[in-house]
N, C-alpha and C positions, 0 to 999 in steps of 0.2 A: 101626742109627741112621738111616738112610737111610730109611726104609721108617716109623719115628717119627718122622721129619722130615713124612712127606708127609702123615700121621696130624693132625698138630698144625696143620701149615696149615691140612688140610681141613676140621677142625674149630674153627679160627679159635681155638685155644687157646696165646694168648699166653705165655701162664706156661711151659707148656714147650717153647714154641717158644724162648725165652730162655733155656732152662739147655740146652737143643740146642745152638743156634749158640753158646756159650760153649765147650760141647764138639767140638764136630768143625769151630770155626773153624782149627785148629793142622792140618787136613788139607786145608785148599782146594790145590786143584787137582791131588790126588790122585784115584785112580781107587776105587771102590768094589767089592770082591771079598770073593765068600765062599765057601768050601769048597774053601780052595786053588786059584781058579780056574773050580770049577762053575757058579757065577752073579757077574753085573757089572750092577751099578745107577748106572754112570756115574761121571760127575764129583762130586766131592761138592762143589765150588762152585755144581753144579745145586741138590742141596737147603738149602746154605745161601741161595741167592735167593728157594728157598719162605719159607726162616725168617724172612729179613728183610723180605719183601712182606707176612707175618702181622706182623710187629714196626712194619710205617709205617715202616720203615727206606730208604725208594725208593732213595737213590745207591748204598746198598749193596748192593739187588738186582740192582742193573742191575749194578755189577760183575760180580758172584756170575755172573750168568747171561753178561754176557759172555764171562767166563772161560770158563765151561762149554761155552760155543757153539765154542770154540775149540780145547778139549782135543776135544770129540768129531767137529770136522773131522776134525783128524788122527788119530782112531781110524778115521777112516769107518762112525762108529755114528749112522748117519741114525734111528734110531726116535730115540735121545736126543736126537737134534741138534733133531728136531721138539718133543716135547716142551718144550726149553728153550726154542726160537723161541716157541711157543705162551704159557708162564709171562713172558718177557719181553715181550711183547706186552700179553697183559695188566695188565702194571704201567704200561708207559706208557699204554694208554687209558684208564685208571683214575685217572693221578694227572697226567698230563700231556700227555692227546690233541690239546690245542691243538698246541703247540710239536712234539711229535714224532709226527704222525699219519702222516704216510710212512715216516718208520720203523717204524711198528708194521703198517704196510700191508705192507711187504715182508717181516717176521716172520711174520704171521697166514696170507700166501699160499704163502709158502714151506712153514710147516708143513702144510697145507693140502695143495699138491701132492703134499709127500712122501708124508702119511699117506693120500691116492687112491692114490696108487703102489703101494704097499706093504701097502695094505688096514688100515690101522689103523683098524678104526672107532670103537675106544674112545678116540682124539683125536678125528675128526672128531664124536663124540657128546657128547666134551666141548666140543666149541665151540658145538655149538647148544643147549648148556643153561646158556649162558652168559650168558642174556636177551635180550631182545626187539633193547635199545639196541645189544648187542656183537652178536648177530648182523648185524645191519641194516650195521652198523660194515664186520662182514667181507666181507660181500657187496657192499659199498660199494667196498672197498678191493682187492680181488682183480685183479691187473692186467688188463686189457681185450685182446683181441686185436690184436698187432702195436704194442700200447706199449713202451718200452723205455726203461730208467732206468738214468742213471748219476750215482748223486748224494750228494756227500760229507755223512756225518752223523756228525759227531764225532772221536772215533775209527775208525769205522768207514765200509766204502762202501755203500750198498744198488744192488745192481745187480737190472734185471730184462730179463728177454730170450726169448722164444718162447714168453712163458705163464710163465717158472720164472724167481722171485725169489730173492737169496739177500745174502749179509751178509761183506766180505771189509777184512777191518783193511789199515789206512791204508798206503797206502805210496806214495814217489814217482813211481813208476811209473804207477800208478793214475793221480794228477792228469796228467801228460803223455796217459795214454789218453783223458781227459774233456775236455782242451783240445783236443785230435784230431778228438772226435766231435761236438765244439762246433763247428769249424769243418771238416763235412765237403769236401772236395776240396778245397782251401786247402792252400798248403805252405807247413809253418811250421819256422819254422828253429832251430835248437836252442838258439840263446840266448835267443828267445824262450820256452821250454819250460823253461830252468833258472831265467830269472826268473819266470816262475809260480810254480816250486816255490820259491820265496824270496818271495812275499807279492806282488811286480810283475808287471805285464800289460804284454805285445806293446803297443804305438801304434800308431794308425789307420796308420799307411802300413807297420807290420809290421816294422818296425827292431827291433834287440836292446835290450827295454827294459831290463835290468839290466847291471853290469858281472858278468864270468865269476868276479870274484876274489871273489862271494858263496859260489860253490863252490870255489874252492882252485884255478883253472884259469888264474891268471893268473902267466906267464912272466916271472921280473925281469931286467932287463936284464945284459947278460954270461953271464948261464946258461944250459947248455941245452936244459935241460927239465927239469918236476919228473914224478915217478915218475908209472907209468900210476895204477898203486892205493896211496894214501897208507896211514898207518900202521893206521888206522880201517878203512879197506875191507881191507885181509889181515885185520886181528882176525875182524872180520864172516865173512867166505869162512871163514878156519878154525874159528869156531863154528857156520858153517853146516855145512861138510864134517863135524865131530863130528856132529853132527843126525843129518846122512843115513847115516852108516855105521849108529849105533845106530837110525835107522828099516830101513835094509836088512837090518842082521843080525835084527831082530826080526820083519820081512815076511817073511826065510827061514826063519825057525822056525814061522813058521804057517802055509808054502805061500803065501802071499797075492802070486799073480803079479801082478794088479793092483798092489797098493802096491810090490812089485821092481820093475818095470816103470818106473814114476815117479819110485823116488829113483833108481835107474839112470840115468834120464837126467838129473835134475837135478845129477848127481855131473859125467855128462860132460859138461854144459853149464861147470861151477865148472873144472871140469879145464883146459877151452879158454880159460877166462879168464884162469886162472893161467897158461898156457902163453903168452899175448901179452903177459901182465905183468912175464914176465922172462925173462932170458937165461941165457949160459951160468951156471953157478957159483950160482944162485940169486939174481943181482943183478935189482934191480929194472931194466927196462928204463925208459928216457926219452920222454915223450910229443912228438913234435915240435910241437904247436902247441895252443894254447885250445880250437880249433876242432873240433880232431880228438879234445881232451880231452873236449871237451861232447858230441862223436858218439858217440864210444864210453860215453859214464856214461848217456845218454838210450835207446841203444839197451839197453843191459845191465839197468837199472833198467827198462824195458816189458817186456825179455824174462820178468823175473825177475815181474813182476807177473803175466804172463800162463800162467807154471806154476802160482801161486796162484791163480788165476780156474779154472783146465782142472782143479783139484781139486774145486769144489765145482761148478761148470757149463761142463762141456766142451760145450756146445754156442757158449757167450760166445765161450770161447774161440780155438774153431776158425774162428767169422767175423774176430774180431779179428789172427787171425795171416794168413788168408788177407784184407783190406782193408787194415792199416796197412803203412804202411810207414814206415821206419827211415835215416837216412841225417844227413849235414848240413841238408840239411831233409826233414821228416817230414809225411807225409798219411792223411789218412783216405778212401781213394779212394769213392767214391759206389757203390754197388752197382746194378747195374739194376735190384732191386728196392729202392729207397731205403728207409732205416727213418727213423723219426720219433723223434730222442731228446732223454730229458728231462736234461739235465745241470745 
């Protein structure tokens, strides 16, 4: 089905592109296998983004392929991951290069890198027969040396960094690291950083533009303190914890020391959190102040971004753990070699 999916695109044959996607819409974002296991063509919300890009369906590809980009992070199957970069790409320069050309800029480079990497040249030969305009497009857009992007697009973030672009879903922690790199060596202070993530901005002399009780952080009087992790952050942590056991036990079944390696530690990372969150008997522990409420949810939320970043570019990563830093206020220290970013 998969392999008629790519059939029908390629030959811009609507009709069954249509009785396709009606058929294998009831498996998005299942994995495509066949012969018990012998071959895997991915995500099958990758070829339903073919269907709907042959259908003029655009919002639905752009799902379609988002989704795909996401199941195949966490497979770590970079041929597909390009692939889907390159297909989604194409839909926005196609139907919408005004509004989202930087997004489709860190799509086209990203696949681009991979597939030099890794020698695919039947993607990089698809993209130069993609015409005159779209090549021109890619060579245009391929990040320059020593640019560096961190810049919210939608749902997702496009970040680029040492030449290698890539694509990482929203999360709070992200916008705290872009107000960081926005204001390198500046120490900014974490209410200022929880109003961000709540729609308000710091003021010119740096005061805490929000109150804390947009995030749950605010102490009522006689009390003495509300939980470190409310109801919402345990559920989270114990759907993450499921996650990672079932990614560990399945990294052990295929040897994959790299991916042991990672949920390993992102278990002991949850572990440590749960250990300050409560005490004897399994009671939640009390947070003594707003203050130290916002320290700790600012630090944990960057932390937790930047296991997410060191999955798809550890090199982002490794500058952003060794420059920020984390505290009641938080900085971006300036590096001697300064980078120039676009946020």
């Amino acid at each position: 089905m998969g392999l008629l999916s790519a059939v029908a695109a390629e030959l811009n044959d609507r009709a069954s592109a249509a009785q396709l996607y009606d058929l294998l819409v009831p498996y998005a974002g299942r994995i495509g296998i066949a012969a018990a296991g012998l071959a895997c063509s991915g995500s099958v919300s990758y070829h339903l983004g073919l269907l709907a890009s042959t259908l003029g369906r655009v919002a639905d590809a752009i799902r379609h392929y988002e989704d795909a980009a996401t199941v195949h992070e966490r497979m770590g199957a970079r041929p597909f991951l390009a692939w889907t970069q390159l297909a989604h790409a194409r839909v926005l320069l196609t139907c919408d290069a005004g509004a989202r050309r930087h997004e489709a800029a860190a799509l086209l480079a990203s696949a681009l890198a991979t597939a030099r990497e890794l020698g695919m040249d039947g993607l990089v030969a698809t993209v130069r027969r993609l015409g005159l305009d779209t090549a021109a497009t890619v060579e245009a857009l391929e990040p320059a040396d020593g640019e560096a992007v961190f810049r919210h697009e939608g749902d997702f973030w496009t970040i680029t960094f040492a030449g290698k672009s890539v694509r990482v879903r929203h999360g709070k922690g992200l916008g705290d690291i872009a107000v960081l790199l926005a204001n390198p060596g500046r120490e900014i202070h974490v209410a200022d950083l929880i109003a961000a993530s709540t729609g308000a901005l710091p003021d010119a002399r740096g005061a805490p533009a929000a109150e804390l009780v947009a995030q749950g952080l605010r102490v009522s009087a006689g009390v003495s303190g509300d939980p470190v992790l409310d109801r919402r952050a345990r559920a989270d942590y114990r759907e993450r914890l499921a996650d990672l056991h079932r990614e560990l036990d399945d990294a052990e079944r295929c040897h994959d020391e790299g991916r042991v390696a990672r949920a390993r530690a992102e278990l002991d990372f949850i572990a440590g959190e749960l250990a300050s969150a409560f005490g004897l008997g399994g009671r939640g522990r009390q947070a003594g102040s707003p203050i130290e409420r916002a320290r700790k949810a600012v630090a944990s939320r960057i932390r937790f971004s930047l296991t997410h970043i060191a999955r798809v570019h550890s090199a982002m990563a490794r500058h952003l753990r060794r420059y920020i830093r984390t505290g009641t206020v938080c900085t971006y220290v300036v590096p001697d070699e300064p980078v120039r970013w676009s946020v």
